[in-house]
C-alpha positions as CSV (number, residue, x, y, z in Angstrom):
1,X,1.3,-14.9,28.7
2,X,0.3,-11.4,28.6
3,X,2.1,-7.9,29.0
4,X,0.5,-5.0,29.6
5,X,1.9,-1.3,30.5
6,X,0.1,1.3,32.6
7,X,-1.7,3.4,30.2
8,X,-0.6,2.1,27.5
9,X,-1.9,-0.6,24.8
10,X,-0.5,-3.8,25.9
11,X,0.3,-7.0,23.8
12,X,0.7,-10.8,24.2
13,X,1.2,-14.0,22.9
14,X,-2.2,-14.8,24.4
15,X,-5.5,-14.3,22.1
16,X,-6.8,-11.0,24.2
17,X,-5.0,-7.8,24.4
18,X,-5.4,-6.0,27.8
19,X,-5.7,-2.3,28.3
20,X,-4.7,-0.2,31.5
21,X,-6.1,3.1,31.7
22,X,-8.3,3.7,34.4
23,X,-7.0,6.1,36.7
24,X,-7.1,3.2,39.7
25,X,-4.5,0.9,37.8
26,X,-7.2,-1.4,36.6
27,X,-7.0,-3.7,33.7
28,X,-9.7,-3.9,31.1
29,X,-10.2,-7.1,29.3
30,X,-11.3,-6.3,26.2
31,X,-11.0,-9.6,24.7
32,X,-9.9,-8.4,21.2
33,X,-8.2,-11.5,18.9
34,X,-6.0,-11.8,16.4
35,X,-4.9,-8.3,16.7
36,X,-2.0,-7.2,14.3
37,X,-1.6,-3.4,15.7
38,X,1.5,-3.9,16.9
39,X,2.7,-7.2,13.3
40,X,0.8,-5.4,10.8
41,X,0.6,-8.6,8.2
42,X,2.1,-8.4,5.3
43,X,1.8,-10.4,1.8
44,X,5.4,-10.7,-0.5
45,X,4.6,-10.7,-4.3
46,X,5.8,-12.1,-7.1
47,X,8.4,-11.3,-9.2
48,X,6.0,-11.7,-12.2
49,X,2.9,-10.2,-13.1
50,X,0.6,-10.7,-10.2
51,X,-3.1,-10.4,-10.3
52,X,-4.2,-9.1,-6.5
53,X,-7.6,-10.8,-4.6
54,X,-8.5,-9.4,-1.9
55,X,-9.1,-12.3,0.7
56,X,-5.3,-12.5,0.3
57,X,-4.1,-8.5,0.0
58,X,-6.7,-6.5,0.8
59,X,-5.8,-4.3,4.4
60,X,-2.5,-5.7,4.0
61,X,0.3,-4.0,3.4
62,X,1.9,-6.0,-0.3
63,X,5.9,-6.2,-0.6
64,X,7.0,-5.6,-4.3
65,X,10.6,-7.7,-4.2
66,X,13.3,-7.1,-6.2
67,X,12.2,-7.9,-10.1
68,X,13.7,-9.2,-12.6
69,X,11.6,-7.7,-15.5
70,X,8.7,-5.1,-15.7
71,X,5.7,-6.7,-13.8
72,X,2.2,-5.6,-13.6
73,X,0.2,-5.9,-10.1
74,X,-3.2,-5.6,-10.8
75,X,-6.2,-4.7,-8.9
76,X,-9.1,-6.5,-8.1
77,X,-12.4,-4.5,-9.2
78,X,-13.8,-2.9,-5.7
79,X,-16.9,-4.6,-4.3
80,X,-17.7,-1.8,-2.2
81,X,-16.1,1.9,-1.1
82,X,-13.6,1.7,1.8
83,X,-11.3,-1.0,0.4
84,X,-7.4,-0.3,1.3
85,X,-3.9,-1.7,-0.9
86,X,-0.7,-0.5,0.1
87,X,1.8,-2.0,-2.1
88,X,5.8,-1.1,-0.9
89,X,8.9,-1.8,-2.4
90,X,11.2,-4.6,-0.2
91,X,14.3,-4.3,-2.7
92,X,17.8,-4.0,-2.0
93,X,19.0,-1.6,-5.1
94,X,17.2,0.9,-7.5
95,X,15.4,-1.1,-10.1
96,X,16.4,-1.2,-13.4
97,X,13.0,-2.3,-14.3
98,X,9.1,-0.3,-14.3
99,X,6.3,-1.6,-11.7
100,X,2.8,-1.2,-13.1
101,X,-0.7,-1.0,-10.8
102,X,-3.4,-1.2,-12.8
103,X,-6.9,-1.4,-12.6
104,X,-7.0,-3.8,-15.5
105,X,-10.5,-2.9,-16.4
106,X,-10.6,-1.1,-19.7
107,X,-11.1,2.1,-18.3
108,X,-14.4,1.2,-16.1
109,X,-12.5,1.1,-12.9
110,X,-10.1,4.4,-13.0
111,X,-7.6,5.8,-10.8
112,X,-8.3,9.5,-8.8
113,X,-5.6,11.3,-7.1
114,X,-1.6,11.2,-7.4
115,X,1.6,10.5,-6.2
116,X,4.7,12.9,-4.9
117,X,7.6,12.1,-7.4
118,X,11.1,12.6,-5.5
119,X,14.2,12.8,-8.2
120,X,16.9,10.7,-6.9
121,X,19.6,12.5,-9.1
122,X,19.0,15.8,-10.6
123,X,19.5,18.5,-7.9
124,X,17.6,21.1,-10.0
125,X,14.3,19.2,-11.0
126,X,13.3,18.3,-7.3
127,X,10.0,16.4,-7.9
128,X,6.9,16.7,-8.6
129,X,3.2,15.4,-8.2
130,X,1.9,12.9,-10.6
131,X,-1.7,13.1,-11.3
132,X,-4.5,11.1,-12.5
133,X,-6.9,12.7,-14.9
134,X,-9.5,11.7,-13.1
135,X,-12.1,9.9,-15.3
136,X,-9.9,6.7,-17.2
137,X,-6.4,6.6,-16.2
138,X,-5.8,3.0,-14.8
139,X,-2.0,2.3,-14.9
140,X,0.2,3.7,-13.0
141,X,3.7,3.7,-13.7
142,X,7.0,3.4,-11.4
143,X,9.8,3.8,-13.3
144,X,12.5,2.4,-12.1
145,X,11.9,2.9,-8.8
146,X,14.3,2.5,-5.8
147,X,11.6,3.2,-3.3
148,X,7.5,3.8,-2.9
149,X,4.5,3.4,-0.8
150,X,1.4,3.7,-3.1
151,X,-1.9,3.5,-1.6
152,X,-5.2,2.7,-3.4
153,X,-8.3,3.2,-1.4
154,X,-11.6,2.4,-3.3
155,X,-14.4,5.0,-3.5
156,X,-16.9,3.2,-5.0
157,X,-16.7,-0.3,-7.3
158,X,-15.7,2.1,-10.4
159,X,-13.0,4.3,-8.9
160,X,-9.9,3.9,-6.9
161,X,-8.1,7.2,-5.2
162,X,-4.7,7.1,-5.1
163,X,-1.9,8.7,-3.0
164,X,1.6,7.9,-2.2
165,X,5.5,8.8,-3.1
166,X,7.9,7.4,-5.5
167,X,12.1,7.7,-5.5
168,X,13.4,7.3,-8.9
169,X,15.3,9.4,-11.3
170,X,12.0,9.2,-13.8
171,X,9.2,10.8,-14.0
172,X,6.4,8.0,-12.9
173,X,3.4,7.9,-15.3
174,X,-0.6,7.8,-15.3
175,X,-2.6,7.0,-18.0
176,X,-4.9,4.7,-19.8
């Protein structure tokens, strides 16, 4: 079966997603499959170290559960520019432990860019940005977060940029 909504994207349980917007109320097949614009898929992780591929996470968007220890999620080494992570956290409570991305290449795959650092307690020290130095830092450390959405985007197959915002009452860290 298949919905679709004047002028609007529409969606289905069918494998093509129909389109009305021409001005005469006609629908356009476009025969688009398996389209996830409307369930964006999603991978769950591991509460242990996890090593990401990128058949399995790559355009994805990765949960990071609740953990019972300090786990490392680390990136695969970018084939090409373009590729996307997004790695959230699907908790329930502010972690008492760290999450680690890393590159884990020995500082010939790096990490450009930062994240926005929100204090979850102090009312005077607000928050701050958290940058890379731009030429070997490959971990990047949440500590103890109790929320985030870090993106890593690669340029090329020796650098990742990456952006995002942590919530924690610590000062996440970048380094080698």
């Amino acid at each position: 079966m298949i919905s679709a909504i004047t002028n609007e994207i529409a969606y289905g349980t069918d494998s093509n997603i129909i389109v009305a917007d021409d001005v005469r109320g006609k629908y356009l097949n476009l025969g688009i499959t398996q389209c996830n614009i409307f369930n964006p898929m999603i991978t769950i992780l591991n509460d242990a170290n996890q090593s990401l591929a990128h058949a399995t996470h790559q355009g994805k968007t990765s949960v990071v559960p609740a953990i019972t220890g300090n786990r490392t999620y680390t990136l695969p080494t970018p084939i090409r520019g373009g590729q996307h992570y997004k790695l959230v956290y699907g908790g329930a409570a502010v972690e008492a432990q760290n999450v680690l991305i890393s590159t884990g290449a020995g500082n010939s795959v790096f990490m450009k860019g930062g994240v926005a650092w929100m204090n979850s307690t102090d009312t005077v020290d607000n928050g701050e940005a958290v940058l890379s130095d731009g030429n070997s830092n490959e971990l990047l450390t949440l500590v103890t977060p109790g929320a985030f959405e870090i993106n890593l985007v690669s340029y090329s197959t020796t650098e990742w940029y990456v952006y995002g915002w942590v919530v924690s009452d610590s000062t996440p860290t970048m380094g080698d």
